[in-house]
C-alpha positions as CSV (number, residue, x, y, z in Angstrom):
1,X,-91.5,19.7,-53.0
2,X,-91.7,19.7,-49.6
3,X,-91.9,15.7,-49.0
4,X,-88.8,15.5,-51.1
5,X,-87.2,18.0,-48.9
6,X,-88.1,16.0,-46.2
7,X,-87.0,12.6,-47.9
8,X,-83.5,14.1,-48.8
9,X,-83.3,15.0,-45.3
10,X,-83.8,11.9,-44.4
11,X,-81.5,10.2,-46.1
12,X,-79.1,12.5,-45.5
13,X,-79.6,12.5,-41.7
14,X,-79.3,7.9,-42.5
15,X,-76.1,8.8,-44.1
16,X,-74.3,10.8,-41.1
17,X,-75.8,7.5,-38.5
18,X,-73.8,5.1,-41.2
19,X,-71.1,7.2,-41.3
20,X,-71.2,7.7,-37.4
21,X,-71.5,4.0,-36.8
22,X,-68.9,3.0,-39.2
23,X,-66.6,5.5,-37.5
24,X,-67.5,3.6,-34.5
25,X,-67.0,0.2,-36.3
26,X,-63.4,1.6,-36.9
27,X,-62.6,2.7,-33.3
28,X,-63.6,-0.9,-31.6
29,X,-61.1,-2.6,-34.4
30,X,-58.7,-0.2,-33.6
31,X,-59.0,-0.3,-29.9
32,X,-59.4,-4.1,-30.2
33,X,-56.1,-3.9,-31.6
34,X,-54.5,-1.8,-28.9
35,X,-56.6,-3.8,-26.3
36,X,-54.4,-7.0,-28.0
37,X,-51.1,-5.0,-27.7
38,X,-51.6,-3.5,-23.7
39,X,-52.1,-7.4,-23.3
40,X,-49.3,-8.5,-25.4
41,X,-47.5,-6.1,-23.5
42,X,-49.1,-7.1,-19.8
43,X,-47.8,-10.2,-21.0
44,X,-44.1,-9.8,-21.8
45,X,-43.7,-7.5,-18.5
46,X,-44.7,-10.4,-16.1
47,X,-43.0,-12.8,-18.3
48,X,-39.7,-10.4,-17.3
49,X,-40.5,-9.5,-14.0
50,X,-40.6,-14.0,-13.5
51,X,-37.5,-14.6,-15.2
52,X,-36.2,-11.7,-13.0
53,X,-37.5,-12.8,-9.7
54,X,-36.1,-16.7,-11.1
55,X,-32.0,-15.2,-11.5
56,X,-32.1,-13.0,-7.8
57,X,-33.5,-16.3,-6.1
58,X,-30.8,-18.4,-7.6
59,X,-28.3,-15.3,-6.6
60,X,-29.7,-15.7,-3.3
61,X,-29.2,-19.3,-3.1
62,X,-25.9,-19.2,-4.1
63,X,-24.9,-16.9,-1.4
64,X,-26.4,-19.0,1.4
65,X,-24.7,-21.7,0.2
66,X,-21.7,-19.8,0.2
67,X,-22.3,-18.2,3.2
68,X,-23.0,-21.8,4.7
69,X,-19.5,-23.2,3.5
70,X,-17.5,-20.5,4.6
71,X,-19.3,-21.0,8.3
72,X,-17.9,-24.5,8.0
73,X,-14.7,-23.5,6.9
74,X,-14.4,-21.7,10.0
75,X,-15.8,-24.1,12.1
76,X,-13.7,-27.2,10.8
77,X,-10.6,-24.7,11.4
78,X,-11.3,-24.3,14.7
79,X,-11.9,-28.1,15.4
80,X,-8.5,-29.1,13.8
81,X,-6.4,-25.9,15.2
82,X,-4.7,-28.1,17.6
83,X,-3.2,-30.0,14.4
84,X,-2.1,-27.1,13.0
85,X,1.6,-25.9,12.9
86,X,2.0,-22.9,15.2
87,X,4.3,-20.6,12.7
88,X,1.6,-21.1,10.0
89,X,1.2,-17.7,9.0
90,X,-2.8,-18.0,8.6
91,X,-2.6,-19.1,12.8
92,X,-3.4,-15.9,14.3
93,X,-1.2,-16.7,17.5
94,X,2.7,-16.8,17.1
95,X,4.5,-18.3,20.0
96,X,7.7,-16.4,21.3
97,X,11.1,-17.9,20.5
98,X,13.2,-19.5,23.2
99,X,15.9,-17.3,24.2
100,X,19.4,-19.0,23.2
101,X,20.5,-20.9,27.3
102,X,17.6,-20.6,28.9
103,X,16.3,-23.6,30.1
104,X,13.3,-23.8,32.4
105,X,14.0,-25.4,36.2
106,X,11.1,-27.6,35.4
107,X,12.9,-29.1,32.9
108,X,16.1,-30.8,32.6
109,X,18.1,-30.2,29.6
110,X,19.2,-33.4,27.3
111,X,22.4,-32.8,26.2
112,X,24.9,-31.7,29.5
113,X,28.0,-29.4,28.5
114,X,31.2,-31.4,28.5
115,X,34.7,-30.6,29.2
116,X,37.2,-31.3,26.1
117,X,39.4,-33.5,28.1
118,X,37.0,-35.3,29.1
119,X,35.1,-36.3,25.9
120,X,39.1,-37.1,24.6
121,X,39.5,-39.7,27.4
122,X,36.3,-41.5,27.0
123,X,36.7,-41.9,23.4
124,X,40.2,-43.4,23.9
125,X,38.5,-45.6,26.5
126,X,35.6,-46.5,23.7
127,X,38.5,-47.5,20.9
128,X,40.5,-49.7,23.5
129,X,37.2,-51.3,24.4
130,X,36.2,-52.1,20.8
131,X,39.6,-52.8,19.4
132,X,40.8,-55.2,22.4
């Protein structure tokens, strides 16, 4: 009785390694599994963090370029300010009005004052002259 004491257990001791190596079996398909889903996941992350990194450097882009046209804005503006009209109210300088008969000394005016009498006798003069 003894050697089939010692054959039960030894097949009872085979049993627990098959169950202990199935167990294992199960664990490696399983962590295959989530070894496939971290990658998966690894995956999809860097896939993001790209697409990401792909929309700020087209941001960035755009605002150089906009950046770069509103420089030449600025700098075309100052090349034509000499064309532009003086009262525009973008021009940052407004010139002061010319106070009503004031005439510089420097310059003489165009039209002189004259008497009433005066322009009365020179038009009589002009209608004799065209009419004789």
């Amino acid at each position: 009785m003894k050697v089939l004491r010692e054959f039960s257990r030894l097949v009872d001791s085979l049993e627990s390694i098959q169950a202990s190596i199935e167990r294992v079996i199960e664990q490696r398909r399983a962590g295959g599994d989530t070894i496939e889903r971290l990658e998966n996941l690894e995956l999809s992350r860097h896939q993001f963090e790209a697409e990401v990194e792909g929309i700020l450097l087209k941001a960035d882009g755009k605002l150089q370029a906009a950046n770069n046209s509103e420089a030449r804005t600025r700098t075309m503006k100052k090349s034509y300010e000499r064309f532009t009209d003086p009262l525009d109210p973008e021009h940052d300088e407004v010139e002061e009005a010319i106070q009503a008969g004031y005439v510089p000394r420097s310059q003489e005016q165009e039209v002189q004052p004259m008497p009433m009498d005066l322009e009365q006798q020179r038009k009589t003069l002009a209608l004799m002259a065209k009419f004789s």
